[in-house]
C-alpha positions, 0 to 999 in steps of 0.5 A: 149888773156885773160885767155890763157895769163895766161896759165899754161905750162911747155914744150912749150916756151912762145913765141910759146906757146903764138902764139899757142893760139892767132892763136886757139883762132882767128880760132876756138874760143878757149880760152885756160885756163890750158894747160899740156903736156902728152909727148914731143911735145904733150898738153892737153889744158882747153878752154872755149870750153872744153878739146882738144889734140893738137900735134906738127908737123915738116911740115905741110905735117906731120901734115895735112896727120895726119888729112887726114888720120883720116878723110878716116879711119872714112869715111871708118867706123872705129871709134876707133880713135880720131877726128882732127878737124884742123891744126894750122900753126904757124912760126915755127911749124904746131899743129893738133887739136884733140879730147880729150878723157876722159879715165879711167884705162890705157891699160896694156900689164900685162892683158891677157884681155887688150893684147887681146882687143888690138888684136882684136881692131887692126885687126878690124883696118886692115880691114878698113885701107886696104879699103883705099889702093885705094885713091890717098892719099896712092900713093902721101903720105904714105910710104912703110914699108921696114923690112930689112932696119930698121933692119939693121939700128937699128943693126948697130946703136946698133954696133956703140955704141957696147963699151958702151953696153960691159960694161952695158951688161953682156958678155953672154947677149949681145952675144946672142943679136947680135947673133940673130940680125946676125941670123934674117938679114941673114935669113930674104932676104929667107922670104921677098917673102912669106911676100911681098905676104901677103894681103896689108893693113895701118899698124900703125907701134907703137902698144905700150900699150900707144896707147891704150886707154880705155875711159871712158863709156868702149870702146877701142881706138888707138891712135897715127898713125905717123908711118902709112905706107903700108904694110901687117898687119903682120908687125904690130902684129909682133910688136905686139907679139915682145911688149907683150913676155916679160910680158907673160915670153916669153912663145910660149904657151900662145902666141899661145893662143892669138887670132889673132897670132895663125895664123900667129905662122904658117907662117916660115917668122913670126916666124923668125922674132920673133928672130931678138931683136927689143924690146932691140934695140927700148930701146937703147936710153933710156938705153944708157942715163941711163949708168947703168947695164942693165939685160935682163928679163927673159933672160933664158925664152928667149933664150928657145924661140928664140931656139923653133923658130929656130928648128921650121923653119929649 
């Protein structure tokens, strides 16, 4: 295998790692000189060909609707994403390679320049994702986004380890969480017509500042489209808004100022669901392996929001 036997690896077995580069080196002529790991299941690799992302996958469904996915999105006009040029079936394992690219400053949610770049890259994402919704891919191999049933699994996940957040959690705290996780899953079935109504489009369902990325010669990129799924892009700015409050001290004014959520800062069905916690129930893995204290930020500002809506939608 030369120089790829001397690999540099810290996250992938040497076994797979080894049937990883054989199968690069045989199919695309890659010979992998360093590779790193950025994240779980995720490698940048050095080859003699240049710098590549690759990405592990369960199946080779999850894998191979990645790279078809991308391919329409590019077809349809929208560039800002990251070429795959394969996938790589091994035993155990499907890896989809990817274009590598070279990036300066990371995104930042604390910049109001970033949050809104980030605004205006996702809606321009919307337009062309929604230009798909007619090929045969969507019908046989995305999924619909369900609201109701991922707030009802994250609230009752939360429930079950209910014991271990009475003692991290400050009684006050944690009260108002599930009060308005309780709030939002009885109000929520009222507003699923006026959502469901909606235009349709691919959602890419984890807009976290991590998958922005800013390249190099300044242009903007998102990144990651596991969870894409059909719905109205509402779903995404909601996460969206639901990711940048606490970085803007939850403060509905300067949220009215971004471009782009003005809009929907309008529509009863948004504003409530900007009541229900996902961002505390997203954190709950993480903050359950830590066991520590845990305060929520700019809990005051919070609780005058989560009031202002509800006023609001009465």
């Amino acid at each position: 295998m030369g120089k790829a036997a001397t690999t540099k690896n810290r996250h992938i077995g040497d076994g797979e790692s080894h049937r990883l580069f054989l199968l690069l080196q045989a199919e695309y002529g890659l010979c992998v000189e360093e590779a790193a790991a950025i994240k779980p299941h995720v490698q940048i690799i050095d080859t003699n060909k240049g710098k590549w992302i690759v990405k592990k996958y369960r199946t080779f469904f999850e894998a191979s609707r990645q790279q078809m996915f991308i391919r329409l999105l590019k077809q349809a006009g929208f560039q800002a994403a990251p070429s795959i040029t394969g996938v790589v079936v091994s035993e155990n394992a499907c890896w989809t390679l990817q274009e590598y690219i070279p990036h300066s400053n990371p995104f930042v949610f604390t910049s109001e320049k970033d949050r809104n770049e980030g605004l205006c890259l996702l809606y321009e994402y919307h337009i062309f994702s929604q230009r798909l919704l007619q090929q045969p891919f969507v019908a046989t191999m995305l999924p619909y986004y369900q609201l109701c049933e991922r707030w009802k699994q994250r609230y009752l996940s939360f429930l079950h380890d209910l014991p271990v957040w009475q003692q991290i959690m400050r009684h006050e705290e944690l009260t108002f969480i599930l009060q308005c996780a309780q709030y939002s899953l009885e109000k929520i079935p009222l507003f699923i017509p006026s959502l469901l109504a909606e235009p349709m489009t691919i959602i890419h369902g984890d807009v976290a500042s991590h998958n922005f990325l800013r390249a190099e010669n300044g242009s903007a990129y998102l990144i990651d489209y596991d969870l894409i799924a059909v719905a109205p892009s509402g779903i995404d700015y909601l996460q969206y808004a639901n990711r940048i409050l606490p970085y803007m001290q939850w403060s509905f004014a300067l949220l009215k100022k971004c471009p782009i959520l003005e809009a929907f800062l309008e529509k009863p069905w948004f504003l409530m669901a900007l009541i229900f916690p996902s961002d505390i129930f997203r954190e709950c893995r993480s903050l359950m392996k830590k066991r520590k204290p845990f305060a929520i930020p700019y809990f005051e500002h919070r609780k005058q929001f989560v009031q202002k809506i509800a006023n609001m939608i009465r």
